[in-house]
N, CA, C and O atoms as a Maestro MAE file, in Angstrom:
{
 s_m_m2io_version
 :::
 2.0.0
}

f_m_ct {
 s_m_title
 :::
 protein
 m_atom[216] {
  # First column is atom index #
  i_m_mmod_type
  r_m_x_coord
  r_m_y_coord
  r_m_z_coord
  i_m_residue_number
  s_m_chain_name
  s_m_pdb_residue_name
  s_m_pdb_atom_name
  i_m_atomic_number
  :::
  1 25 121.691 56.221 96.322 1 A "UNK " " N  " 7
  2 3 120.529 56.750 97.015 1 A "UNK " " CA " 6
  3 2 119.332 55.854 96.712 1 A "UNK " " C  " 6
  4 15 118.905 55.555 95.597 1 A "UNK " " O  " 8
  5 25 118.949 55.544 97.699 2 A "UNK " " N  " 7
  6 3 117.577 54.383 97.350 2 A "UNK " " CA " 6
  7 2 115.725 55.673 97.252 2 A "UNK " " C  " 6
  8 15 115.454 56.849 97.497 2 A "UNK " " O  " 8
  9 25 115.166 54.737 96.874 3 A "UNK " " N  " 7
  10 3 114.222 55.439 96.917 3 A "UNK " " CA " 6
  11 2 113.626 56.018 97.884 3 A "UNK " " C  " 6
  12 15 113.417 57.229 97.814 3 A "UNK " " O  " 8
  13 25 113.244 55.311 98.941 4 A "UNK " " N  " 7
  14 3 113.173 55.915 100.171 4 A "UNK " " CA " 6
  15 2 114.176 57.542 100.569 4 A "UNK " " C  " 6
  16 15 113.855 58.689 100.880 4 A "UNK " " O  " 8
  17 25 114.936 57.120 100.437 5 A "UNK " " N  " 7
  18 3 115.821 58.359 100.984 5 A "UNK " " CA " 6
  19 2 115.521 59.697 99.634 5 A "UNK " " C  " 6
  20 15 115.913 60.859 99.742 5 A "UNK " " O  " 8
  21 25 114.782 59.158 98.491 6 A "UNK " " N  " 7
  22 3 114.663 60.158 97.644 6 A "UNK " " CA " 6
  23 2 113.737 60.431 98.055 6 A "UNK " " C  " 6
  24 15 113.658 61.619 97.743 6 A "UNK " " O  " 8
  25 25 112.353 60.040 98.907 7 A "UNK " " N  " 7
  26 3 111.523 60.988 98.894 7 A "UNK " " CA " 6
  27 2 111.613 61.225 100.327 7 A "UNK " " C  " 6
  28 15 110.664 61.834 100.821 7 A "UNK " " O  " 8
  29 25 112.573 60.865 101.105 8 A "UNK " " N  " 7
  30 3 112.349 61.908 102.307 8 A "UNK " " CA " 6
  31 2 113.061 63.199 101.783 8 A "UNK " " C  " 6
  32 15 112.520 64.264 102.082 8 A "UNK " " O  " 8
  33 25 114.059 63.232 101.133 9 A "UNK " " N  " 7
  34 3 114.723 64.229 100.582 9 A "UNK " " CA " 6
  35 2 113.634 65.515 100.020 9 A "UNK " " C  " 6
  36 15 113.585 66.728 100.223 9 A "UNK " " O  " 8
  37 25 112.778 64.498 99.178 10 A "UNK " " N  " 7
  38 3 112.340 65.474 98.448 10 A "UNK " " CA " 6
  39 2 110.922 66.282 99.693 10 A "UNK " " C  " 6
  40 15 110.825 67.465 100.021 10 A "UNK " " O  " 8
  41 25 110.286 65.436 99.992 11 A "UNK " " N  " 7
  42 3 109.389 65.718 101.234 11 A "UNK " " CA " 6
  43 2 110.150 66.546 102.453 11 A "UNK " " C  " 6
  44 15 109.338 66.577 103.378 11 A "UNK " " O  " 8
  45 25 111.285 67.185 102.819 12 A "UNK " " N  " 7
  46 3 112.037 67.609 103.543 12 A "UNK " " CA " 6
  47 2 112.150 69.037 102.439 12 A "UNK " " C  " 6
  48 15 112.233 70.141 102.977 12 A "UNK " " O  " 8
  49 25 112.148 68.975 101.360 13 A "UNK " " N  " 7
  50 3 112.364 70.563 100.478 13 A "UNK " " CA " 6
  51 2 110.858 71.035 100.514 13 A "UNK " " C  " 6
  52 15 110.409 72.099 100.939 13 A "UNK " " O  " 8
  53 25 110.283 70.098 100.026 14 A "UNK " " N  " 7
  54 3 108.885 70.933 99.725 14 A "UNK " " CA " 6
  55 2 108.688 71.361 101.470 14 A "UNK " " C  " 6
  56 15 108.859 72.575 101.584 14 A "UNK " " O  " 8
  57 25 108.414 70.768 102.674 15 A "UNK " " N  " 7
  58 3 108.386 71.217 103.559 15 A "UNK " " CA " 6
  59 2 109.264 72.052 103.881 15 A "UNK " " C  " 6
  60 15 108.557 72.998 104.227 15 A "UNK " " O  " 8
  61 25 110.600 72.468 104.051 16 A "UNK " " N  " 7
  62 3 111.067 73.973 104.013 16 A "UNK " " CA " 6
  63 2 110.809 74.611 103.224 16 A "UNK " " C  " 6
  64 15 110.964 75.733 103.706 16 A "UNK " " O  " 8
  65 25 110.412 74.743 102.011 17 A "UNK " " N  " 7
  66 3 110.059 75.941 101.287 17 A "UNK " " CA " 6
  67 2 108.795 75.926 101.846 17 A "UNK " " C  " 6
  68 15 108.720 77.084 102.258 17 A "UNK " " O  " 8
  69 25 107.468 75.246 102.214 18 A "UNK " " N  " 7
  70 3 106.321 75.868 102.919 18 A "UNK " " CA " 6
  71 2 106.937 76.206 104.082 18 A "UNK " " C  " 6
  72 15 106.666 77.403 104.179 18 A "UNK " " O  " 8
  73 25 107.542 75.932 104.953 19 A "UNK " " N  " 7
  74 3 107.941 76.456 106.307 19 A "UNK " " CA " 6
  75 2 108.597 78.251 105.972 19 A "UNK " " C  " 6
  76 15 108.414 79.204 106.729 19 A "UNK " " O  " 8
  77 25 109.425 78.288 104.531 20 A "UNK " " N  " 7
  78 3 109.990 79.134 104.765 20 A "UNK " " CA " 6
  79 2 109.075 80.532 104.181 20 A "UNK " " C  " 6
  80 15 109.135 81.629 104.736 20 A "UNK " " O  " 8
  81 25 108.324 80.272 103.089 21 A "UNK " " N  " 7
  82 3 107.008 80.910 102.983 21 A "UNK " " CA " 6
  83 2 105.834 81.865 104.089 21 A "UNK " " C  " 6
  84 15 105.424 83.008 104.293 21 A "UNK " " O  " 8
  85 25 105.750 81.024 104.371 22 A "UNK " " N  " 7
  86 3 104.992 80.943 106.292 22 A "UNK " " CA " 6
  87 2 105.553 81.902 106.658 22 A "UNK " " C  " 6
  88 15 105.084 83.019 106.439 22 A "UNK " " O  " 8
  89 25 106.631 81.729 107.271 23 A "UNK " " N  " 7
  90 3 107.716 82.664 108.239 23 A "UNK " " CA " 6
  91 2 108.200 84.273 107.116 23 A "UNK " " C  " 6
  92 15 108.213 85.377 107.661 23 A "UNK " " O  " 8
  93 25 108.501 84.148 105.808 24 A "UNK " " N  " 7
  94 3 108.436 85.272 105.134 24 A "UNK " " CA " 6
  95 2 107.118 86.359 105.281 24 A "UNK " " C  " 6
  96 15 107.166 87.513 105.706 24 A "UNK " " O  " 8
  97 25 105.634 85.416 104.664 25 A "UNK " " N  " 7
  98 3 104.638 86.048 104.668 25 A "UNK " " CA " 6
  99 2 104.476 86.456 106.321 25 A "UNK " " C  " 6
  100 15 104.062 87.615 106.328 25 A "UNK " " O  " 8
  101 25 104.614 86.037 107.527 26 A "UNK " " N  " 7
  102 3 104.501 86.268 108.718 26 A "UNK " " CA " 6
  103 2 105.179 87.738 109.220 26 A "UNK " " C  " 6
  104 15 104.643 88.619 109.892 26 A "UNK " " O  " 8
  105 25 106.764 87.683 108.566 27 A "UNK " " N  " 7
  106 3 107.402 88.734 108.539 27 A "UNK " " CA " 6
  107 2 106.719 90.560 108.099 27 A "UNK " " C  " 6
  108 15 106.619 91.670 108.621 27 A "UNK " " O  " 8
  109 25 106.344 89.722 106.579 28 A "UNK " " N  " 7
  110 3 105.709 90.767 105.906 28 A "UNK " " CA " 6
  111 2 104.693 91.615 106.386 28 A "UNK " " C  " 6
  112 15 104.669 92.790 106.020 28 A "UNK " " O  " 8
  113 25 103.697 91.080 107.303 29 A "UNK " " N  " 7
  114 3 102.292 90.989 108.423 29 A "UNK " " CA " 6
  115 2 102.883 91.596 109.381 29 A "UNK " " C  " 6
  116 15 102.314 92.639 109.704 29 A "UNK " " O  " 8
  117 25 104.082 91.267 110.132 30 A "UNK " " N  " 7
  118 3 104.522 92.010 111.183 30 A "UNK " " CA " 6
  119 2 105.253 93.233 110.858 30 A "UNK " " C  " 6
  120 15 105.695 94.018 111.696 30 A "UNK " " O  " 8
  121 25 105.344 93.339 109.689 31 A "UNK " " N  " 7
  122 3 105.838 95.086 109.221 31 A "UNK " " CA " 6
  123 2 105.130 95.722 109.141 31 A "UNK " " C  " 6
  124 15 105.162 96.648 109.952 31 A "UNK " " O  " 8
  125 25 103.890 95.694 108.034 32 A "UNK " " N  " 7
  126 3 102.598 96.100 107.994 32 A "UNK " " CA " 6
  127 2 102.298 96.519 109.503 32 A "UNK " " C  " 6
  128 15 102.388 97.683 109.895 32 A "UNK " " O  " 8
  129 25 102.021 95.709 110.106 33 A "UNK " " N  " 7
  130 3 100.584 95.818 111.400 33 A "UNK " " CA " 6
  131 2 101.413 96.705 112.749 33 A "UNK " " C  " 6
  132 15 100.839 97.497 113.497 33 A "UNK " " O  " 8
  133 25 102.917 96.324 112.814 34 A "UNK " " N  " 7
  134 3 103.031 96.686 114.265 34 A "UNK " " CA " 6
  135 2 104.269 97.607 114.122 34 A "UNK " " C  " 6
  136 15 104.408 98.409 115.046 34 A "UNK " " O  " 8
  137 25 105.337 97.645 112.980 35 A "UNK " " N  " 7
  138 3 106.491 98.168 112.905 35 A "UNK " " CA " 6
  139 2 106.323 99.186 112.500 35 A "UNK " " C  " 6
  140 15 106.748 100.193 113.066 35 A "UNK " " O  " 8
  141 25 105.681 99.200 111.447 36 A "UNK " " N  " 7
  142 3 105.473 100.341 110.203 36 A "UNK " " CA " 6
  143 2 103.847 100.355 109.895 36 A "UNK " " C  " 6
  144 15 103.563 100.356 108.697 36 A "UNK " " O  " 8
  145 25 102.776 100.366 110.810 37 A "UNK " " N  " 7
  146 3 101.264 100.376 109.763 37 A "UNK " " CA " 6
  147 2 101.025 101.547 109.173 37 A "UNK " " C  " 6
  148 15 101.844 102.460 109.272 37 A "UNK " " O  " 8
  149 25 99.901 101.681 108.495 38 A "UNK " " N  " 7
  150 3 99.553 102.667 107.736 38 A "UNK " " CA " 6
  151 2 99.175 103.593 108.594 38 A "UNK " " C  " 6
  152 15 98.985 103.264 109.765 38 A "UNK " " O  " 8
  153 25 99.019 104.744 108.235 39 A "UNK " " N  " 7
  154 3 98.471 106.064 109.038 39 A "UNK " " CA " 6
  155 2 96.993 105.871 108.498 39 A "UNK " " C  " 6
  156 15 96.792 105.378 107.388 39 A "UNK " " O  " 8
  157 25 96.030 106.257 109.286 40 A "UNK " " N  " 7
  158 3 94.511 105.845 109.453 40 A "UNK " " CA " 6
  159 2 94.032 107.202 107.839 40 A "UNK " " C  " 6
  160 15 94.325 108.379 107.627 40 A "UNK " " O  " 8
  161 25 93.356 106.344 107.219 41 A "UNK " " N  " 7
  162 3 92.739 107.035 106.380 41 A "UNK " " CA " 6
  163 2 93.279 106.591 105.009 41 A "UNK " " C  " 6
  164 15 92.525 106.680 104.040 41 A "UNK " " O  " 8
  165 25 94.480 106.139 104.863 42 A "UNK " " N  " 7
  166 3 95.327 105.494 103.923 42 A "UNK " " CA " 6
  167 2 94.758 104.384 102.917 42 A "UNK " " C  " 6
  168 15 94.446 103.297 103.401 42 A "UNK " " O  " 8
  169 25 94.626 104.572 101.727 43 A "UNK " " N  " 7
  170 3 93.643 103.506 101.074 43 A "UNK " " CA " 6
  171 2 94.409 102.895 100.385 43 A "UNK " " C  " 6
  172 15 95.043 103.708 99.711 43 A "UNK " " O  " 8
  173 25 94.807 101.546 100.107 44 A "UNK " " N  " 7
  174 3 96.234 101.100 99.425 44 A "UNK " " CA " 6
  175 2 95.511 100.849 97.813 44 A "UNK " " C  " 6
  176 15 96.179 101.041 96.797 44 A "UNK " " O  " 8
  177 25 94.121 100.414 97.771 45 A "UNK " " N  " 7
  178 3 93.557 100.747 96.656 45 A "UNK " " CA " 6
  179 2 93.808 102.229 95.947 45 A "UNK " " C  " 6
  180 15 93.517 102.339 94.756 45 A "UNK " " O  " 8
  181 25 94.196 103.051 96.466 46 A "UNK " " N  " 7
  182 3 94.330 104.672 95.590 46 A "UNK " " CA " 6
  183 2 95.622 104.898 95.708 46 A "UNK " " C  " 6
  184 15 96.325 105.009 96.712 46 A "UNK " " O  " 8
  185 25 96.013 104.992 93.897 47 A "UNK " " N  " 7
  186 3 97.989 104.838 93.982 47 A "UNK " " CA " 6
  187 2 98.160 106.098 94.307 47 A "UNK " " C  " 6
  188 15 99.351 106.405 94.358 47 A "UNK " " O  " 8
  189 25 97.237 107.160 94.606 48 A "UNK " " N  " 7
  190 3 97.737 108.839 94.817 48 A "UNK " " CA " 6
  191 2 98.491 108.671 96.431 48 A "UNK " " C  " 6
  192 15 99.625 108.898 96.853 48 A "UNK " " O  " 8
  193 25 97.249 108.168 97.038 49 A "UNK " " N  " 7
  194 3 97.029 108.291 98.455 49 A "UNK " " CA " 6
  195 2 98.584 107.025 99.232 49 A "UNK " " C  " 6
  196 15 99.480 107.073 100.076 49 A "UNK " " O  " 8
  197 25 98.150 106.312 98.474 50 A "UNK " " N  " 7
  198 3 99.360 105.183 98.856 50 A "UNK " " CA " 6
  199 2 100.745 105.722 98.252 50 A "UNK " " C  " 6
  200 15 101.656 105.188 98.886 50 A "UNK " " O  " 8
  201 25 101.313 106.699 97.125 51 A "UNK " " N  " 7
  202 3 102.513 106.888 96.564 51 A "UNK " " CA " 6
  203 2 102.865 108.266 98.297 51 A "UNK " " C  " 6
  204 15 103.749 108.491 99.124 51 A "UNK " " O  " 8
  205 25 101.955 108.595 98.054 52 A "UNK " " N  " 7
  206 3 101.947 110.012 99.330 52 A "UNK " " CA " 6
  207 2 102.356 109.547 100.912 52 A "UNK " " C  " 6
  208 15 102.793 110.334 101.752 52 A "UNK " " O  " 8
  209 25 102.121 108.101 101.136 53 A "UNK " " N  " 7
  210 3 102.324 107.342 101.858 53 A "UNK " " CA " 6
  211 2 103.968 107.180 102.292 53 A "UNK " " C  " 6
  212 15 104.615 107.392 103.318 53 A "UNK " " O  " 8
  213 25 104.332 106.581 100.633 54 A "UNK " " N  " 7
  214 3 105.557 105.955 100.519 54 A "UNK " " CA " 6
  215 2 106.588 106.974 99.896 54 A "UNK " " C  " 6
  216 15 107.754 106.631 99.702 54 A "UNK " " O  " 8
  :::
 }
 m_bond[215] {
  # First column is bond index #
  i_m_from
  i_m_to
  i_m_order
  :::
  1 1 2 1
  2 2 3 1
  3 3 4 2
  4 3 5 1
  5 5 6 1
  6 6 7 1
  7 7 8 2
  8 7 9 1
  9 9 10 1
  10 10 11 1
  11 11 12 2
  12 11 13 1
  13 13 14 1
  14 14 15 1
  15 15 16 2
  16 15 17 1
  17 17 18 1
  18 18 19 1
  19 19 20 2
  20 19 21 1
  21 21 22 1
  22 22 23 1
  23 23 24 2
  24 23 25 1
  25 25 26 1
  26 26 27 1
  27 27 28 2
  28 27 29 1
  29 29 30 1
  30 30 31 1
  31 31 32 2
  32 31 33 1
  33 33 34 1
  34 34 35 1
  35 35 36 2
  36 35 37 1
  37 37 38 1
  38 38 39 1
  39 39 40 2
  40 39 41 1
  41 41 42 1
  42 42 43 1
  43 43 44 2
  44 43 45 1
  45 45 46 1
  46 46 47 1
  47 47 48 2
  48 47 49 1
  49 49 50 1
  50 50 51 1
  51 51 52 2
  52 51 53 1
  53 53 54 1
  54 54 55 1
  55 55 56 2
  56 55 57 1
  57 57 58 1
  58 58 59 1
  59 59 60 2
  60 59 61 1
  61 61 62 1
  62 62 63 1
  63 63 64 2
  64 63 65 1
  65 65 66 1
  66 66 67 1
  67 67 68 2
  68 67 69 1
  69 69 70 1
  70 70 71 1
  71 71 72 2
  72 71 73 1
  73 73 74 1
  74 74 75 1
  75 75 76 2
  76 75 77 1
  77 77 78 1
  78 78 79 1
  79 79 80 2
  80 79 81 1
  81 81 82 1
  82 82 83 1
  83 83 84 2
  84 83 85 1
  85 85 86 1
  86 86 87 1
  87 87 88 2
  88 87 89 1
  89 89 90 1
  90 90 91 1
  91 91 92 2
  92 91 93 1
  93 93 94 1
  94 94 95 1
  95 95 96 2
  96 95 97 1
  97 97 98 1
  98 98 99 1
  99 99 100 2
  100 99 101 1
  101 101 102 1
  102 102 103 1
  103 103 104 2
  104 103 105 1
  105 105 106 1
  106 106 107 1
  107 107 108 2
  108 107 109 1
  109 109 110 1
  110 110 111 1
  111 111 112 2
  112 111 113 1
  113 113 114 1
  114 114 115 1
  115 115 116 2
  116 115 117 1
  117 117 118 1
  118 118 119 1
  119 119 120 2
  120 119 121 1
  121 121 122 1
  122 122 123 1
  123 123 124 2
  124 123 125 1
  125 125 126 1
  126 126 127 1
  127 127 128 2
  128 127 129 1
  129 129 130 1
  130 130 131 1
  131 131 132 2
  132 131 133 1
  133 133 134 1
  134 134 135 1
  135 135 136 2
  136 135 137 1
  137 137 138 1
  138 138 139 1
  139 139 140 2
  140 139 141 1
  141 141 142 1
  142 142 143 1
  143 143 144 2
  144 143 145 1
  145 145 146 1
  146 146 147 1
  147 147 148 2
  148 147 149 1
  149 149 150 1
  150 150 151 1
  151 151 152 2
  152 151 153 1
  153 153 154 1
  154 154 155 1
  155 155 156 2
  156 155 157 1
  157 157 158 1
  158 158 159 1
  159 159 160 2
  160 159 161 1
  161 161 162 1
  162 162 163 1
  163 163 164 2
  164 163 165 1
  165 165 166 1
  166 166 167 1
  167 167 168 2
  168 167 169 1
  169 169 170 1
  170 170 171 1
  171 171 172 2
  172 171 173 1
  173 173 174 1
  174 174 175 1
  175 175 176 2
  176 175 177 1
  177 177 178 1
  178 178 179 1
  179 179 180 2
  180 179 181 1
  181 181 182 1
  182 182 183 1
  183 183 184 2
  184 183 185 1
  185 185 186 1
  186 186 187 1
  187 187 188 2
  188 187 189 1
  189 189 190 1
  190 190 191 1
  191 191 192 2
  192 191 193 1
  193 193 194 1
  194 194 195 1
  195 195 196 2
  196 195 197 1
  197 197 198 1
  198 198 199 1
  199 199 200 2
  200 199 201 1
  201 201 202 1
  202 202 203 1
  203 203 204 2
  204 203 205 1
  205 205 206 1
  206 206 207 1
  207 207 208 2
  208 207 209 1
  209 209 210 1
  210 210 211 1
  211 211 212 2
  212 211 213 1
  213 213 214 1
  214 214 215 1
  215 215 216 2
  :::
 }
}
């Protein structure tokens, strides 16, 4: 393996793990907001109000 090919290698991981980050946290956002959001009044700051939630 020459050097070159080591850092496309390595420049090809770090870019899928940010790509795959992205698309996780994106996931996470689309559960929250449109699948599952909170019921209005819900304060995720108050563990009473948020356990009552969940």
């Amino acid at each position: 393996m020459t050097v070159g090919n080591l850092i496309k290698s390595v420049g090809a991981l770090v870019c899928g793990l940010a790509v795959g980050m992205c698309v996780n946290m994106a996931l996470i956002q689309l559960n929250m907001t449109v699948l599952y959001p909170m019921p209005a009044g819900v304060d995720m700051n108050d563990p009473v109000a948020f356990a009552a939630f969940i």
